[in-house]
N, C-alpha and C positions, 0 to 999 in steps of 0.2 A: 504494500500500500504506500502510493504516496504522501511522503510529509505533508501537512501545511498548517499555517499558522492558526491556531485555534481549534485545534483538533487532537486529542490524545486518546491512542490508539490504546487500547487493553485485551491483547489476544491473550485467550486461556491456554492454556499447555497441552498437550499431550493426552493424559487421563482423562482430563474434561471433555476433549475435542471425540474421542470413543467411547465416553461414558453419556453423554447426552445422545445419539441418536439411539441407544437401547433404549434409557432411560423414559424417552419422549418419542419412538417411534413403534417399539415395541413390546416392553412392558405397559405405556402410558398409565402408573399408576401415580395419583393426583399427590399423596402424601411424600414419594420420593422426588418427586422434582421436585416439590414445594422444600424441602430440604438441601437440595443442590443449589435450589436460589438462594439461601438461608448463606451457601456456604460461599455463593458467588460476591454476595453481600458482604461479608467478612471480609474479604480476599481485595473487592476493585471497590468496593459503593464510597461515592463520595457526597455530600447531600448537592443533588439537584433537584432543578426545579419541573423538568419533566421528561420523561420517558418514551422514546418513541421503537417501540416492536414491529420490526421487519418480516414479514410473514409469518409460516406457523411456528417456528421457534423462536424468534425476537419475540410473536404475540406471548406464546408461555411466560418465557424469562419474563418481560417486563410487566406481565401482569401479578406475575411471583412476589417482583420488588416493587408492588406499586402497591400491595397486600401490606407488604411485611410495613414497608418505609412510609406509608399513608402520600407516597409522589403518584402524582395522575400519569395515565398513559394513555397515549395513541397507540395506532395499530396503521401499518400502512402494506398492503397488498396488492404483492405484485402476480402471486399464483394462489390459483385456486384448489382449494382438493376436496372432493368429494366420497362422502361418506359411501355411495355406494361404489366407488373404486377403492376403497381403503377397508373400514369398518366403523360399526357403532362404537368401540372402545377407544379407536386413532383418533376419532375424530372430537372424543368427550371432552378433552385436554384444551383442544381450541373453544368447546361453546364453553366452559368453564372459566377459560381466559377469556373469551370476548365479554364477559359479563360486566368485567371492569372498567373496559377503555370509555375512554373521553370523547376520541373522537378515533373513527377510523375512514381511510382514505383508499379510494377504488379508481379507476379507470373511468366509467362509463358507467348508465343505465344500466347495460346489458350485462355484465360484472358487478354491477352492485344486488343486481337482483338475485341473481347464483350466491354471492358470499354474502348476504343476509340471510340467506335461506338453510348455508350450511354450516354458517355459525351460532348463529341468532343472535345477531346483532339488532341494536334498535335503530328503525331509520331515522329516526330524529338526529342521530350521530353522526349522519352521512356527509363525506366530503367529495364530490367529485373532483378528479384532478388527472387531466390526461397525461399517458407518458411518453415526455415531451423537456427537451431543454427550452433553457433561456435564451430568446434573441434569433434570428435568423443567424443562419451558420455563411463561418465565411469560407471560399473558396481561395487554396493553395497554388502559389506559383512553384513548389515543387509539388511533382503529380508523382501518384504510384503509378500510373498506367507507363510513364515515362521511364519508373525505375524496371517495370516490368517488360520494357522494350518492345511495347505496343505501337506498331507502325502507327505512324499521326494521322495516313488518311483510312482508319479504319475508325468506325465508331463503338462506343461502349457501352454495353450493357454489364449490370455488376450485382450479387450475390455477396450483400456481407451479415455479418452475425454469424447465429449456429446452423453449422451446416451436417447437422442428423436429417437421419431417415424422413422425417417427420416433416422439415424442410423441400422434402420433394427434389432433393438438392442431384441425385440419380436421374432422374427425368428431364431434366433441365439441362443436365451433359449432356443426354443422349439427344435432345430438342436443336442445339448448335450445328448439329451436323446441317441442318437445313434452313440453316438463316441466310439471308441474303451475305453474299462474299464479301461487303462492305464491314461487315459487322463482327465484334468479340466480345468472347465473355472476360469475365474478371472474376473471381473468385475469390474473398477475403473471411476467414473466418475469424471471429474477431477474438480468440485467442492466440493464434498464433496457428503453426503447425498446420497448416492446411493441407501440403502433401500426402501428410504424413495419415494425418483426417480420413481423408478420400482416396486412399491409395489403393483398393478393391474397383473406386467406379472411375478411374481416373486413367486405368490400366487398359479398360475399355475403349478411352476416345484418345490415347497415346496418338492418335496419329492427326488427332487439331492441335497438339498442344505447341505453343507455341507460335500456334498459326493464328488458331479462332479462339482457344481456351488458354487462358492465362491465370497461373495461382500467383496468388501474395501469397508467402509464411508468414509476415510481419502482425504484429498485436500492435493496436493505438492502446494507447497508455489510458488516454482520459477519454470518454467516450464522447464527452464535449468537442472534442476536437479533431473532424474527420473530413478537414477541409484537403489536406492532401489526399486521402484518398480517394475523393469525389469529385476530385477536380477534371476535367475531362470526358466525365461520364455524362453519356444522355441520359439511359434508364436506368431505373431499380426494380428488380425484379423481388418479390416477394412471395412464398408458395407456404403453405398450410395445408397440413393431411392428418389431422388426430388419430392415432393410432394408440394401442393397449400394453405399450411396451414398459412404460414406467408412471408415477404417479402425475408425471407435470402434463403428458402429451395427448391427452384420453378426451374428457371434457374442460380441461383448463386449455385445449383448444377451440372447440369447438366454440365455448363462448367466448371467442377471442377479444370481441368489442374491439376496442382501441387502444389494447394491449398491445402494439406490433413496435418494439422500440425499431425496429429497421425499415418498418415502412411509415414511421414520425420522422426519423432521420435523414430519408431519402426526400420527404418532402421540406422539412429545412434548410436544406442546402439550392429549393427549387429544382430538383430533378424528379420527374414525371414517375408512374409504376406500372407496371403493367404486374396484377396479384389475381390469383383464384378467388372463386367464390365463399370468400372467410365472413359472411355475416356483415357487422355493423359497417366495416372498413371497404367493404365491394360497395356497399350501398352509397356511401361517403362518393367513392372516385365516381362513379355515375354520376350523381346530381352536384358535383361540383367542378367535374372534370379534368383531374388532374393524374388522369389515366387511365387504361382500360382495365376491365374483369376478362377475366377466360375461363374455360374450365378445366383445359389443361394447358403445361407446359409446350404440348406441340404445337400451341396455337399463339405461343411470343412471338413466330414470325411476321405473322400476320398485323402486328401491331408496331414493331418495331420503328418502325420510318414512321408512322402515324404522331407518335410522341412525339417527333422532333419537331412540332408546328410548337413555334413560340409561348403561342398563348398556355397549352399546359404547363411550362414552366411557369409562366405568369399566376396562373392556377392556383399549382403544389403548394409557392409561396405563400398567395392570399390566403391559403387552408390553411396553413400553419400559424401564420399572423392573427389570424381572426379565431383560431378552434383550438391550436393545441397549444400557442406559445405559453412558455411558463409564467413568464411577466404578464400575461392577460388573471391570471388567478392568483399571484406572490403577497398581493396587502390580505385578502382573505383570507388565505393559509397561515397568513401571519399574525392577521383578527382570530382565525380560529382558536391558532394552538393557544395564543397570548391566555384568550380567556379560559382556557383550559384550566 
């Protein structure tokens, strides 16, 4: 984690870091966490004036020490998990923490409705707050496409965040082979390691690579800051396919809302998407136009050269300025927590 001023980090050790997800994911018994915070308290607590729990283990912890220490908490949610992907018992842990919070902070309608229903939260507590940075994003005079030696008169399309199964991130190699020749992908997974990632579906289109498909390995550091990689790029492609393989990809996709940090980010920077049929976000690019729906990957071609009419970039921006920017909601969130 990056330093910065006003910020002190308190990472737990070792014991803790494997003792909490037995603790909290598969025992879930109320009396031994409530003990663990007891002893996290001992260990880090300093009096503060409030508490804010990052999904369902920050909501635990801090509603642990918001019990013990009489400090208020928020609850801010980024994934959803549902009882009937998990259990009655996983899930007890969260309605018993959310009983305490102050305020809790969601994405959307369509996410507030799922995670009130599977916490039992009160909606009087509700804060909508899309996920979305501060400020239109600026664009880098050093480009990745550049370091990645992407001919200049080829256009870009580009694939960043996580690139699992689940991302469609397979179908979308094999969709390039039949783009128009002007055109390449880019592929950025925004850990790093991308080869390394993709190296089963990557193996397959060996013979674009370098031509039409191009990996970054690199990781941005601050997610705020992805003007070098976006510099260059006409479209952002975004795909969605919920699938049953672990707890986050099942229905904490399917009600995606305006959870997509990669299709928030490709419209800050005013570049255009072309995304599957994901619910609230497919409906969004329709009626405001800042790029097309499909319903599959083989049909990016088709859209490709379409994006490049000015005005969707015009678009993407005004969407972002007017819907997600964070400065459009920053004195509320800050009315809210204050009065917490």
């Amino acid at each position: 984690m990056p330093r910065r001023e006003g910020i002190r980090l308190l990472p737990f050790g070792v014991i803790a870091r494997r003792l909490k997800p037995v603790l909290f994911d598969r025992i879930c018994f109320w009396p031994l966490v409530f003990l663990l915070g007891i002893v996290d308290i001992f260990i880090y607590y300093n009096k503060y004036n409030l508490i804010i729990g990052v999904d369902r283990e920050g909501l635990i912890e801090a509603s642990v020490i918001s019990k013990i220490t009489g400090t208020p908490c928020v609850f801010i949610s980024f994934e959803i998990l549902f009882e009937s992907e998990t259990s009655v018992r996983y899930k007890s842990l969260e309605r018993k923490a959310s009983r305490n919070v102050a305020a809790w902070l969601v994405q959307d309608e369509v996410r507030a409705e799922q995670l009130q229903k599977e916490n039992a939260l009160d909606p009087g507590n509700k804060i909508l707050l899309p996920l979305a940075s501060a400020g239109v994003g600026c664009l880098s005079t050093t480009r990745l496409r550049d370091n990645l030696g992407v001919p200049e008169d080829k256009k870009i399309a580009i694939v960043i965040g996580s690139v699992h199964g689940w991302s469609m991130i397979g179908q979308i190699l094999k969709s390039v082979a039949c783009w128009p020749e002007d055109w390449a992908l880019i592929v950025h997974d925004r850990y790093g390691g991308t080869s390394k990632n993709l190296a089963g579906e990557l193996s397959a289109q060996r013979h674009l690579l370098g031509r039409k498909i191009f990996i970054s390995d690199a990781a941005t550091e601050q997610v705020d800051d992805m003007g070098s990689v976006l510099s260059g790029v006409s479209v952002g492609l975004a795909f969605y396919e919920p699938d049953v393989k672990n707890l986050y990809t099942g229905k904490n996709l399917k009600y995606l809302g305006l959870a997509s940090g990669k299709i928030c980010t490709y419209l800050r920077y005013g570049i255009p998407v072309v995304i599957n049929e994901i619910g609230l976000f497919a409906d969004e690019a329709r009626l405001h136009r800042f790029g097309y729906v499909v319903e599959h990957p083989d049909q990016i071609r088709e859209c490709l050269n379409h994006c490049l009419d000015e005005q969707y970039r015009r678009n993407a921006l005004d969407y972002f300025k007017n819907i997600l920017d964070f400065n459009i909601y920053r004195d509320d969130i800050w009315r809210r927590l204050s009065s917490a």
